[in-house]
PyMOL commands that place a pseudoatom at each C-alpha (Angstrom):
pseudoatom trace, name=CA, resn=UNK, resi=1, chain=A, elem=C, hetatm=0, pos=[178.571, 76.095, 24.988]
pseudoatom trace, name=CA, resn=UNK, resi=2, chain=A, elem=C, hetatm=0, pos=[176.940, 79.922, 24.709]
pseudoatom trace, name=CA, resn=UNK, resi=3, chain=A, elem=C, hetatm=0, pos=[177.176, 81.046, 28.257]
pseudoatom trace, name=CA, resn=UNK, resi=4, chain=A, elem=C, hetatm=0, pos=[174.445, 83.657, 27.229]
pseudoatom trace, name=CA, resn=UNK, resi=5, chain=A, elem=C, hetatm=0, pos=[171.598, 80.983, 27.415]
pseudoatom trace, name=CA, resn=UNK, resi=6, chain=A, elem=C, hetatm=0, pos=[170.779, 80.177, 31.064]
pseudoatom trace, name=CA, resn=UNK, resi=7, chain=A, elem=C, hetatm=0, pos=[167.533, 80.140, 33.328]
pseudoatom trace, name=CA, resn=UNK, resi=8, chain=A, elem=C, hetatm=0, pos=[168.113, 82.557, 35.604]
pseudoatom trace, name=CA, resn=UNK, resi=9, chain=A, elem=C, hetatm=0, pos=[166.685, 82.535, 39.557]
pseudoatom trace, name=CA, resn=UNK, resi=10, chain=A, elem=C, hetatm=0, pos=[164.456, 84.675, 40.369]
pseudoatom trace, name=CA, resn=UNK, resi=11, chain=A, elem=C, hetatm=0, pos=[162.439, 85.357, 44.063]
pseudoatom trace, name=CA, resn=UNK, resi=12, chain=A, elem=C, hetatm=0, pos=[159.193, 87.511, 44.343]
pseudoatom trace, name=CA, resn=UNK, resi=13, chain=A, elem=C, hetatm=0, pos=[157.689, 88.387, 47.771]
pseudoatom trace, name=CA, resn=UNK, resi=14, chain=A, elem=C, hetatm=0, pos=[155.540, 85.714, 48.630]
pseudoatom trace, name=CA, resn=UNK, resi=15, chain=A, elem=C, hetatm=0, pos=[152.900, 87.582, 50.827]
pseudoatom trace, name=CA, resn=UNK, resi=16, chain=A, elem=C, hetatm=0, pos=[150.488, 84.853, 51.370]
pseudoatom trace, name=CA, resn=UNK, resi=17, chain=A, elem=C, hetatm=0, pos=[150.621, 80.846, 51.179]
pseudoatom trace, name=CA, resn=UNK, resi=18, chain=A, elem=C, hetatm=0, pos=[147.984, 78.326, 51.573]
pseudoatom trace, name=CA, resn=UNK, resi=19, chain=A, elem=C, hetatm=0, pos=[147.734, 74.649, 51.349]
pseudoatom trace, name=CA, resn=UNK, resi=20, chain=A, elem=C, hetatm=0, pos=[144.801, 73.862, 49.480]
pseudoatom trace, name=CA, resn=UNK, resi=21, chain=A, elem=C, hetatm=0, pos=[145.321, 70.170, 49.479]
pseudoatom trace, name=CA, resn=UNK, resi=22, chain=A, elem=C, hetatm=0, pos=[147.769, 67.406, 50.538]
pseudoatom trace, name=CA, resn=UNK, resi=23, chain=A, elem=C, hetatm=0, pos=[147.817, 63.892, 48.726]
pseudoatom trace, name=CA, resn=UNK, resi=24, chain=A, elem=C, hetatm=0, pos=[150.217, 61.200, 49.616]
pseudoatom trace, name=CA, resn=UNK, resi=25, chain=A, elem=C, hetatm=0, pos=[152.775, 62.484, 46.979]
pseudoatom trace, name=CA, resn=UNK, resi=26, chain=A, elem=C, hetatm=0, pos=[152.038, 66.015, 46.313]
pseudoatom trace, name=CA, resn=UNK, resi=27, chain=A, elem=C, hetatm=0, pos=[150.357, 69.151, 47.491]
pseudoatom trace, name=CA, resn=UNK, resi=28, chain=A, elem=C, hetatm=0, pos=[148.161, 71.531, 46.056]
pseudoatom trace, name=CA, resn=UNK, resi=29, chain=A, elem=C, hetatm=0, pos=[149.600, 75.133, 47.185]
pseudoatom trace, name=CA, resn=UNK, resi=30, chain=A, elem=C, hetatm=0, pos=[148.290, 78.832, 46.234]
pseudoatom trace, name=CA, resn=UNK, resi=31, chain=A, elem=C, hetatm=0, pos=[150.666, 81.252, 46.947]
pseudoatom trace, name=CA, resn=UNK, resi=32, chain=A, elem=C, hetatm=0, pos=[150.051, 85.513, 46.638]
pseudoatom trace, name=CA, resn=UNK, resi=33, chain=A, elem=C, hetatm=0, pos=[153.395, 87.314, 45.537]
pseudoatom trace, name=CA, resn=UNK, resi=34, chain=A, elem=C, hetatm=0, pos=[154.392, 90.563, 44.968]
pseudoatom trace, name=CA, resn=UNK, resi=35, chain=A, elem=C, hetatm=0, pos=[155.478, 90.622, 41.169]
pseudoatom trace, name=CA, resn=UNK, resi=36, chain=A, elem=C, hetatm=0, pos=[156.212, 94.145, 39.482]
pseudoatom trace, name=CA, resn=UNK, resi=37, chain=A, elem=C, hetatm=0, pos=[153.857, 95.867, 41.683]
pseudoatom trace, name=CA, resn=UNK, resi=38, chain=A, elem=C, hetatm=0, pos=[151.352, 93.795, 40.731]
pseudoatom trace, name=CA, resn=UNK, resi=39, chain=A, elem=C, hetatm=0, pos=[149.951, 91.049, 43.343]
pseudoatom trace, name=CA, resn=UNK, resi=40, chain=A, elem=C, hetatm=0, pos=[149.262, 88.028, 41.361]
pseudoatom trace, name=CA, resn=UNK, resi=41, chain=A, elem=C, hetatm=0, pos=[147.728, 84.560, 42.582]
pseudoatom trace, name=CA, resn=UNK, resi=42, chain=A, elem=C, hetatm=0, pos=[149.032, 80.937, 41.376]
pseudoatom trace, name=CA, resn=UNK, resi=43, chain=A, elem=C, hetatm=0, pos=[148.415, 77.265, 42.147]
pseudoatom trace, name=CA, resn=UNK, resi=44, chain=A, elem=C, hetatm=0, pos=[150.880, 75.104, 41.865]
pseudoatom trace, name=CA, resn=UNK, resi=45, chain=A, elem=C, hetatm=0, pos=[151.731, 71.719, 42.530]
pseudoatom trace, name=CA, resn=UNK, resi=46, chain=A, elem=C, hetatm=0, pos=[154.496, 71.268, 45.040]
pseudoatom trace, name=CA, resn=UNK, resi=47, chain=A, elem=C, hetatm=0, pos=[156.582, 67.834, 43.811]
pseudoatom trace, name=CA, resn=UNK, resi=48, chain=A, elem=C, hetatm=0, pos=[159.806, 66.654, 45.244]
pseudoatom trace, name=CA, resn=UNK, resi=49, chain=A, elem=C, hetatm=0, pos=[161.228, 65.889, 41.723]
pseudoatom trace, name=CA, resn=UNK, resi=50, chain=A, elem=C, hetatm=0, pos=[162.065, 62.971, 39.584]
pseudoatom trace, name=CA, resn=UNK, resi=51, chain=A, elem=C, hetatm=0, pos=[164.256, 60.879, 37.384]
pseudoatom trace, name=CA, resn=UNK, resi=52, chain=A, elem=C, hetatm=0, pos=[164.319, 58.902, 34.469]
pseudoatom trace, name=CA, resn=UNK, resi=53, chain=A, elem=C, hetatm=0, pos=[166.879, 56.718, 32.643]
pseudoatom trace, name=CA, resn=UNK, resi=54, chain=A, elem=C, hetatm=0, pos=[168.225, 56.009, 29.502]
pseudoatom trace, name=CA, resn=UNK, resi=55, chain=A, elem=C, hetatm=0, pos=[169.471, 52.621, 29.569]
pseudoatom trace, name=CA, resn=UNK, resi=56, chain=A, elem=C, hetatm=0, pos=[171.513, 51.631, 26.850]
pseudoatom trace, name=CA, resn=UNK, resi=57, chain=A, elem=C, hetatm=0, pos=[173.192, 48.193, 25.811]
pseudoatom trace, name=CA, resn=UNK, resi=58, chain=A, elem=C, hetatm=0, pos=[175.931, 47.711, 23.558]
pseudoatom trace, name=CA, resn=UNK, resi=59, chain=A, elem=C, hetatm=0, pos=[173.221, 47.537, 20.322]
pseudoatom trace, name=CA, resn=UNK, resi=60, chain=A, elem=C, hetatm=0, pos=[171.650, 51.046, 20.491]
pseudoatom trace, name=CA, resn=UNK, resi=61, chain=A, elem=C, hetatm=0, pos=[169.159, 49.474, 22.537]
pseudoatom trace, name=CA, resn=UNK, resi=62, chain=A, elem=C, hetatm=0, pos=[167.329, 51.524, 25.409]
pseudoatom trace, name=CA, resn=UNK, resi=63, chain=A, elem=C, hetatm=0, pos=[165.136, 49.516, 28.044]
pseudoatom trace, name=CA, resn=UNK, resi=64, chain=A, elem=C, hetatm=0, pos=[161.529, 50.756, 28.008]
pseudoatom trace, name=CA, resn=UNK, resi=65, chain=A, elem=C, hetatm=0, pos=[159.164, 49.984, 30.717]
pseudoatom trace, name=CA, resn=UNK, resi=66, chain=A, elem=C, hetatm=0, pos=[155.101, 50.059, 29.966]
pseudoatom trace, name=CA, resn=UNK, resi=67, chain=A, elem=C, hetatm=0, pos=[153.356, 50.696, 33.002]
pseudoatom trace, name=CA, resn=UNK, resi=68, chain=A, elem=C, hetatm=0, pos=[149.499, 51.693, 33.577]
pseudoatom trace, name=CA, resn=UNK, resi=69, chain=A, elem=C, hetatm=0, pos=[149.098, 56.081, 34.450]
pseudoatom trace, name=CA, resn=UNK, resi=70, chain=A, elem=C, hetatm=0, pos=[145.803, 56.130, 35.360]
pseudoatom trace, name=CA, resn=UNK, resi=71, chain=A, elem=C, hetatm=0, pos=[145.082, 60.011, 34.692]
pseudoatom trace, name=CA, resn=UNK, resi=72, chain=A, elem=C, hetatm=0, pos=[145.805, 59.221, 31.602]
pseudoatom trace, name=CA, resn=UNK, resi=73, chain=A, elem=C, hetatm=0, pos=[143.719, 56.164, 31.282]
pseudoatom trace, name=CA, resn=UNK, resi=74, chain=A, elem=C, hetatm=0, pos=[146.675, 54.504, 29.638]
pseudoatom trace, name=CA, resn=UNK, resi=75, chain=A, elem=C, hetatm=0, pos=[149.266, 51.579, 29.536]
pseudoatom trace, name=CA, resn=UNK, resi=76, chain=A, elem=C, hetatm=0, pos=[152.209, 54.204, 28.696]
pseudoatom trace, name=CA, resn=UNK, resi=77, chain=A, elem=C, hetatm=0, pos=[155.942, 52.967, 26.590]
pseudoatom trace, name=CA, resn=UNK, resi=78, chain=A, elem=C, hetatm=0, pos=[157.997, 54.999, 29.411]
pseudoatom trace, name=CA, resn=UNK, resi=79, chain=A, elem=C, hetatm=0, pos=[161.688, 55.268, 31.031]
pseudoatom trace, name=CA, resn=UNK, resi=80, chain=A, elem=C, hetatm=0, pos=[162.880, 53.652, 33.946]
pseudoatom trace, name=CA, resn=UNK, resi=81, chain=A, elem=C, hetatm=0, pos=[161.827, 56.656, 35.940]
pseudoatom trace, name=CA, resn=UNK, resi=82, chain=A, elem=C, hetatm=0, pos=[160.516, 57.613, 39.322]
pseudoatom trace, name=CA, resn=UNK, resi=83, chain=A, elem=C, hetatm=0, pos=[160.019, 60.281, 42.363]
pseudoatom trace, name=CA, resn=UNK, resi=84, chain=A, elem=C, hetatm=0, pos=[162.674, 61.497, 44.479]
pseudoatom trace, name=CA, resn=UNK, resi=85, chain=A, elem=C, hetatm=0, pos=[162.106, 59.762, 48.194]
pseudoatom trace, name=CA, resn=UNK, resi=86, chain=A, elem=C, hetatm=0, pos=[162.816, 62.874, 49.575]
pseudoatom trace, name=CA, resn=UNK, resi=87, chain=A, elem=C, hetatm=0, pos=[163.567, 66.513, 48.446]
pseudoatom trace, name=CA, resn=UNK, resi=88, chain=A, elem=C, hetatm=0, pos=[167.337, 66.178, 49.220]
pseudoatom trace, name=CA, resn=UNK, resi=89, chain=A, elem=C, hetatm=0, pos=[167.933, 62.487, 47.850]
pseudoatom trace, name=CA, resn=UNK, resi=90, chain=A, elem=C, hetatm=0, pos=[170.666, 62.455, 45.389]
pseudoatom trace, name=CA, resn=UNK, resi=91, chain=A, elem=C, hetatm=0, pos=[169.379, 62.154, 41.844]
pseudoatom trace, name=CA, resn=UNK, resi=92, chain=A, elem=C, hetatm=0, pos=[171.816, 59.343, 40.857]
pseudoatom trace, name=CA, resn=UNK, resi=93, chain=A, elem=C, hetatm=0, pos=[170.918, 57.606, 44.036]
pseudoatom trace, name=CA, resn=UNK, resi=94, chain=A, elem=C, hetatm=0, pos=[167.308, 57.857, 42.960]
pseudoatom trace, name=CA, resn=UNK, resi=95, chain=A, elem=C, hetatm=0, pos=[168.417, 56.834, 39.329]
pseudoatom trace, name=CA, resn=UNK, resi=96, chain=A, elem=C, hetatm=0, pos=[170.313, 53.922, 40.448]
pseudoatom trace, name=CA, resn=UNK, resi=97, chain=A, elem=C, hetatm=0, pos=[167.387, 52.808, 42.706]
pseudoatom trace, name=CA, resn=UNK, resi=98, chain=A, elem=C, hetatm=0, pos=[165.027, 52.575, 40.309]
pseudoatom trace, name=CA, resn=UNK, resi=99, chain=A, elem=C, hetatm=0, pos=[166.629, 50.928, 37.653]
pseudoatom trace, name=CA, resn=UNK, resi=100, chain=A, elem=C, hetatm=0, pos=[166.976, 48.336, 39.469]
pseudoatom trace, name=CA, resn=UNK, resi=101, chain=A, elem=C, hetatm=0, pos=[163.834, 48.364, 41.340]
pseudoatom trace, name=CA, resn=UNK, resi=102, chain=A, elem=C, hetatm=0, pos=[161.627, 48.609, 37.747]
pseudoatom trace, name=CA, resn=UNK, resi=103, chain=A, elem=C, hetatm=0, pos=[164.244, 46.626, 35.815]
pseudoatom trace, name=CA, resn=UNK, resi=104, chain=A, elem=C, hetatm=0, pos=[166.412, 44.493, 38.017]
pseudoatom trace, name=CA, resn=UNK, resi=105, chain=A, elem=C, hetatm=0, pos=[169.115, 45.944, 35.878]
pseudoatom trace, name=CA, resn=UNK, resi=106, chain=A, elem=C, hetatm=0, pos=[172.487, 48.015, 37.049]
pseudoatom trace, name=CA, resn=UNK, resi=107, chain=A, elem=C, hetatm=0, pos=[174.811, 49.767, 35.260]
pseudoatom trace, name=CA, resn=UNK, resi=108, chain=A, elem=C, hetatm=0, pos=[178.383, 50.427, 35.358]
pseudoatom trace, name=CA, resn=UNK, resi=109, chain=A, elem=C, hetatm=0, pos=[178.605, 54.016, 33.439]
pseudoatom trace, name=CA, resn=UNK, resi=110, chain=A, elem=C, hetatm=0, pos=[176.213, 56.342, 34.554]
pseudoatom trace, name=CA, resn=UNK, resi=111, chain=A, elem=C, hetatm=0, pos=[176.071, 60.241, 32.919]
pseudoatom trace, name=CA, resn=UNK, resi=112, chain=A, elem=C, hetatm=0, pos=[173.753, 62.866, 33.364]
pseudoatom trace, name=CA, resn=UNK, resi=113, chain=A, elem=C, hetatm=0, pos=[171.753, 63.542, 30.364]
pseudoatom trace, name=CA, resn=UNK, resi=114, chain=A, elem=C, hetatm=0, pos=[169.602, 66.310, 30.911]
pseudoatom trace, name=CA, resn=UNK, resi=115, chain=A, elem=C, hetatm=0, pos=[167.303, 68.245, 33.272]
pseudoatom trace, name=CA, resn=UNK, resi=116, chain=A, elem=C, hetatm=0, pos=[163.601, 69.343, 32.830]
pseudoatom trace, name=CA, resn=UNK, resi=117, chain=A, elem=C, hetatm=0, pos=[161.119, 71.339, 34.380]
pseudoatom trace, name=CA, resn=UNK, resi=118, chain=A, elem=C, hetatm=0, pos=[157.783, 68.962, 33.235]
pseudoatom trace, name=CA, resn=UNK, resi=119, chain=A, elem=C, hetatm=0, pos=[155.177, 71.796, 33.570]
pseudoatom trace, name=CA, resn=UNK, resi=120, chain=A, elem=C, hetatm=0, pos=[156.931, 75.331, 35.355]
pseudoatom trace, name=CA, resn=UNK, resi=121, chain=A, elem=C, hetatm=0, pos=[153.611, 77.566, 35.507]
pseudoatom trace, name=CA, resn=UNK, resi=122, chain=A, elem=C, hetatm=0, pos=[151.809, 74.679, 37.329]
pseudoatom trace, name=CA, resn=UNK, resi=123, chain=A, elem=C, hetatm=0, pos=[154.312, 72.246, 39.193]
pseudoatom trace, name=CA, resn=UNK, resi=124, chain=A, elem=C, hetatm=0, pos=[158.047, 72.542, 41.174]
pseudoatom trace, name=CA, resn=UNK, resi=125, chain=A, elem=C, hetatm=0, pos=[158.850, 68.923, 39.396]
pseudoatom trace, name=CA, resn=UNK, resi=126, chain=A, elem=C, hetatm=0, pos=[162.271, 68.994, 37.797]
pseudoatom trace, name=CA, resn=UNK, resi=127, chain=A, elem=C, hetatm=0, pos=[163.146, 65.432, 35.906]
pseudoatom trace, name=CA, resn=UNK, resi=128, chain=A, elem=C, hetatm=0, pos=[166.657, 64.869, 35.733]
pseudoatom trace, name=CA, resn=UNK, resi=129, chain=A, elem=C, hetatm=0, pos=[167.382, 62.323, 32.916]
pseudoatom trace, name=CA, resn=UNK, resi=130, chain=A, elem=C, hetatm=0, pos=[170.529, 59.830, 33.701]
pseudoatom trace, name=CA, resn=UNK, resi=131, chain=A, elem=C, hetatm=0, pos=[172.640, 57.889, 30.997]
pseudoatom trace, name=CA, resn=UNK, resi=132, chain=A, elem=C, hetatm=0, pos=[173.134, 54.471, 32.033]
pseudoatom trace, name=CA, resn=UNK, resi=133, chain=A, elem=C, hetatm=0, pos=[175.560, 52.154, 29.720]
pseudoatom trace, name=CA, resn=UNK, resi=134, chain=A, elem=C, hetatm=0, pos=[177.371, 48.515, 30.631]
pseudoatom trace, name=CA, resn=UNK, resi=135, chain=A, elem=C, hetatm=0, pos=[174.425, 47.490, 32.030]
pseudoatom trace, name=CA, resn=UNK, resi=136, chain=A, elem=C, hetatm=0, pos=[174.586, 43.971, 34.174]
pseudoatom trace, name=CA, resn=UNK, resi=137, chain=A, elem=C, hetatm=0, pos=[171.319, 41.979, 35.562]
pseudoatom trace, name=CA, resn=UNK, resi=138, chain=A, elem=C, hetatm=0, pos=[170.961, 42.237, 39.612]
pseudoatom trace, name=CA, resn=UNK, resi=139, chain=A, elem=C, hetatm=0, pos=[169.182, 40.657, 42.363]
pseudoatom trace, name=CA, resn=UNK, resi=140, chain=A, elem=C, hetatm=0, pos=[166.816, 42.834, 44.125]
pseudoatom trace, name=CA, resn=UNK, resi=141, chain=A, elem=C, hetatm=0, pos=[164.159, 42.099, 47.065]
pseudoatom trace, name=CA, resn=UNK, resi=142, chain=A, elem=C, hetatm=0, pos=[162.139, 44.599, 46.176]
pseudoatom trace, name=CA, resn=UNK, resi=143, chain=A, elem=C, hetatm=0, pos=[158.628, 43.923, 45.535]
pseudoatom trace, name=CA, resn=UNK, resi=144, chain=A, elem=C, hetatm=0, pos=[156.641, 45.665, 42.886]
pseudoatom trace, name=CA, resn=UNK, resi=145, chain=A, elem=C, hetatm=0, pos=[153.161, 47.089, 44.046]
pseudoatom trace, name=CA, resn=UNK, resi=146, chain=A, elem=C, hetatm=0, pos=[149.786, 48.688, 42.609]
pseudoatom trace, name=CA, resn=UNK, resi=147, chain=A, elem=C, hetatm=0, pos=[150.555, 49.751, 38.722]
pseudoatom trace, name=CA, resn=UNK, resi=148, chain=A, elem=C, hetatm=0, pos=[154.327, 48.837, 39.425]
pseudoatom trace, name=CA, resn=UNK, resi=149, chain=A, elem=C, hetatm=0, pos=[153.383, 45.269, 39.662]
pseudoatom trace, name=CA, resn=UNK, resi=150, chain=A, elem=C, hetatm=0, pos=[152.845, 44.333, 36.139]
pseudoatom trace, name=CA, resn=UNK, resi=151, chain=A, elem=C, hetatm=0, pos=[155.180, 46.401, 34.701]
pseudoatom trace, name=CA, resn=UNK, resi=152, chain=A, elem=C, hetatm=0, pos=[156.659, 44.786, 31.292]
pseudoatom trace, name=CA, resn=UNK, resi=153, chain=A, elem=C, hetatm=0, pos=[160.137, 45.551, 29.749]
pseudoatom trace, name=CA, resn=UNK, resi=154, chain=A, elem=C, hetatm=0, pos=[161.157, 45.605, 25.906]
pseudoatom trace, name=CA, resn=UNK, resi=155, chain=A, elem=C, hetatm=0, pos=[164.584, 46.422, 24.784]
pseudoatom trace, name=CA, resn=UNK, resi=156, chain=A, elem=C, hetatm=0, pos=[164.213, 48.611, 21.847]
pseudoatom trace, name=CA, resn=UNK, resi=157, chain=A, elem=C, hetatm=0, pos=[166.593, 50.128, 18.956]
pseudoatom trace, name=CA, resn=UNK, resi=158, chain=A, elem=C, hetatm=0, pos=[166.822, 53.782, 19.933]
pseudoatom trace, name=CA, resn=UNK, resi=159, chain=A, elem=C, hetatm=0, pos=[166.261, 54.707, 16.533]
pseudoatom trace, name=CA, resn=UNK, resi=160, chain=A, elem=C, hetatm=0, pos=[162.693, 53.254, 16.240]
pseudoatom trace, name=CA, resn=UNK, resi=161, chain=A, elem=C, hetatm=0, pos=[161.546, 54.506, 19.611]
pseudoatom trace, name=CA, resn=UNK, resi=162, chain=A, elem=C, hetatm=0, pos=[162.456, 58.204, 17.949]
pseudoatom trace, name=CA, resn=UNK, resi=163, chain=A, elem=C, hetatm=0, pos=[160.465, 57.145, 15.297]
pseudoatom trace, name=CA, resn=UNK, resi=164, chain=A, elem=C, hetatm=0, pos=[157.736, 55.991, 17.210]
pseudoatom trace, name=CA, resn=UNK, resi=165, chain=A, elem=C, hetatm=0, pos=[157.753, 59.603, 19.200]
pseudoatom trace, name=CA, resn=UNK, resi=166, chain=A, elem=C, hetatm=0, pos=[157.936, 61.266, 16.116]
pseudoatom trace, name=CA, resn=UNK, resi=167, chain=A, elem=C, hetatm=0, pos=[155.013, 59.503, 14.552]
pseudoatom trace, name=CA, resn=UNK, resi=168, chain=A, elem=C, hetatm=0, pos=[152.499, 60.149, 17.317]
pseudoatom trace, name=CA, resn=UNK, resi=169, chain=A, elem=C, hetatm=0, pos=[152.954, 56.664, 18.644]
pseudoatom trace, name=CA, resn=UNK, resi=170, chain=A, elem=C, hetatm=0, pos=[154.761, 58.016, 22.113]
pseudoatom trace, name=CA, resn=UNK, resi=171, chain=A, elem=C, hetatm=0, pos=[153.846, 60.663, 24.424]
pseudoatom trace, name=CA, resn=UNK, resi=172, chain=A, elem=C, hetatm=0, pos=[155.452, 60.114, 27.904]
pseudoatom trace, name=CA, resn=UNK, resi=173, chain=A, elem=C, hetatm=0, pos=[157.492, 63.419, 28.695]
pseudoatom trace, name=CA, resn=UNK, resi=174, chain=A, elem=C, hetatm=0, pos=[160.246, 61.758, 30.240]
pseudoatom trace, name=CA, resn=UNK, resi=175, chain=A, elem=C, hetatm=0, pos=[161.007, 59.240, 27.694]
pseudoatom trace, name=CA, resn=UNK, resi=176, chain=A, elem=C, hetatm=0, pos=[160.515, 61.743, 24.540]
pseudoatom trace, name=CA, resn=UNK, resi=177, chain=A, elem=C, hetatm=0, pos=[163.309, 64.226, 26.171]
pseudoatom trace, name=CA, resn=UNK, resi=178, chain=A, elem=C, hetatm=0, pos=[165.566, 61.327, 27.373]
pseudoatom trace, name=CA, resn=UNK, resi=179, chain=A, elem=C, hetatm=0, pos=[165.739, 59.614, 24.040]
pseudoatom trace, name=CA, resn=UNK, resi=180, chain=A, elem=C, hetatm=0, pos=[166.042, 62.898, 21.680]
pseudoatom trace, name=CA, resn=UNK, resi=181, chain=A, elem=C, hetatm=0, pos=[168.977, 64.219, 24.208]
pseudoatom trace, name=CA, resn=UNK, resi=182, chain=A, elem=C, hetatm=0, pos=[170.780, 60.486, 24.059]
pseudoatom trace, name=CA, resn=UNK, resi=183, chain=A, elem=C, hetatm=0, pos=[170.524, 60.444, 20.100]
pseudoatom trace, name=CA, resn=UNK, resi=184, chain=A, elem=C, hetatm=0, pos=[171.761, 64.406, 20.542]
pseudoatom trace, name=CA, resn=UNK, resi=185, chain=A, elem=C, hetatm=0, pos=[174.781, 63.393, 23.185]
pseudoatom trace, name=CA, resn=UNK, resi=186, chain=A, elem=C, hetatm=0, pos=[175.900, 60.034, 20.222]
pseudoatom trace, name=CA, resn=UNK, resi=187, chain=A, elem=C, hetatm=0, pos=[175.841, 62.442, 17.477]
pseudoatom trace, name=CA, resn=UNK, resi=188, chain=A, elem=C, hetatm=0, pos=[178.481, 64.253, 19.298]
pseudoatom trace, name=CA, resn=UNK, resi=189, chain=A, elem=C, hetatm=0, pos=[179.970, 60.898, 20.011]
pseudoatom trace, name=CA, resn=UNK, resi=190, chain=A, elem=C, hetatm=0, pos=[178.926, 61.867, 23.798]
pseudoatom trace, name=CA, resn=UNK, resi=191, chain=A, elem=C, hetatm=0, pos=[181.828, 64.724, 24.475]
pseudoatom trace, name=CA, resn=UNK, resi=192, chain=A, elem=C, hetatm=0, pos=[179.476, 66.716, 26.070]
pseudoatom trace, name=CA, resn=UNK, resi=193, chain=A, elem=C, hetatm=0, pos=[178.012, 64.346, 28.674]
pseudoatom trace, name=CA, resn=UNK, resi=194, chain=A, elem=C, hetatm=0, pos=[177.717, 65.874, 32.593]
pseudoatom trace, name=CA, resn=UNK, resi=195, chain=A, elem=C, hetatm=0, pos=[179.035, 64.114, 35.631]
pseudoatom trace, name=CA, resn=UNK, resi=196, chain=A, elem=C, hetatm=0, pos=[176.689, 61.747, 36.913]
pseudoatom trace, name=CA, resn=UNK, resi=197, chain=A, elem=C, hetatm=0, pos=[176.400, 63.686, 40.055]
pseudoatom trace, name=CA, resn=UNK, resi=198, chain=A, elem=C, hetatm=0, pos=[176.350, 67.146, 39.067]
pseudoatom trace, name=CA, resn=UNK, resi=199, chain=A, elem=C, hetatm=0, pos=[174.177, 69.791, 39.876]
for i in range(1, 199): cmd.bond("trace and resi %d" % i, "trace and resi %d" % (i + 1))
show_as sticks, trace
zoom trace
């Protein structure tokens, strides 16, 4: 693994912050900082993150979810995926949640695929992207709401969903970088698969 390749932290005087708008989920913030001796202005959307996973059966099949995003005006082919309930929830606690809350599926083996900022000059979202294998059906009482409610679930070969994304047919972030790093981690024959619960 080249050490030499890493994001690095970085922290600029922030000299001014504002809220310019609060929705249930996220806010709207403009912050001033001091960058280089320059004072620069940005707008950002503050998110408390996300997850997404890659369930896969014994077949090379992952478990998609289609789901209506309504910015997009579209019924989207996506992940098991949703928001953090709060900023310090563990990501495989979130992970495991919502499998089973979108899927009513569990899994015995879970990994941690990969980590993405979705948009990093306008958003704080990171999406960390879970393997989840020996996969058993589970009750839940949870009850599906708004776009959630009519949420339909196709196991698919892994292989065609890549060539789906490939072809133009798929566009959700999420799903596109979870199923490129899986087919990545099984061409390696998954040696170089994180802890579940790592950082």
């Amino acid at each position: 693994m080249p050490e030499h390749l890493s994001d690095d932290t970085a922290s600029y005087e922030v000299t001014a912050r504002t809220v310019v708008g609060e929705g249930r989920l996220h806010s709207l913030v403009r912050e001033t900082l001091e960058y280089e001796g320059t004072q620069l202005e940005r707008e950002f959307i503050e998110h408390s993150g996300a997850v997404a996973v890659v369930a896969l059966d014994d077949e090379d099949r992952v478990l998609l979810i289609r789901q209506y995003r309504h910015p997009l005006r579209s019924r989207e082919w996506e992940l098991p995926a949703g928001l953090l309930d709060a900023v310090d929830e563990p990501r495989l606690h979130a992970a495991q949640r919502e499998l089973v809350e979108e899927t009513g599926m569990a899994a015995g083996e879970w990994s941690r695929l990969i980590d993405f900022a979705a948009s990093p000059g306008g958003s704080t979202e990171v999406v960390s992207i879970f393997l989840a294998r020996s996969l058993v059906h589970v009750a839940s009482d949870y009850v599906r709401e708004g776009e959630e409610a009519d949420i339909e679930t196709r196991w698919v070969p892994i292989a065609d969903v890549a060539d789906a994304a490939l072809s133009g047919q798929l566009r959700n972030g999420p799903l596109l970088v979870g199923i490129f790093a899986a087919l990545a981690a099984r061409a390696g024959n998954w040696a170089d698969l994180r802890p579940a619960d790592s950082v």
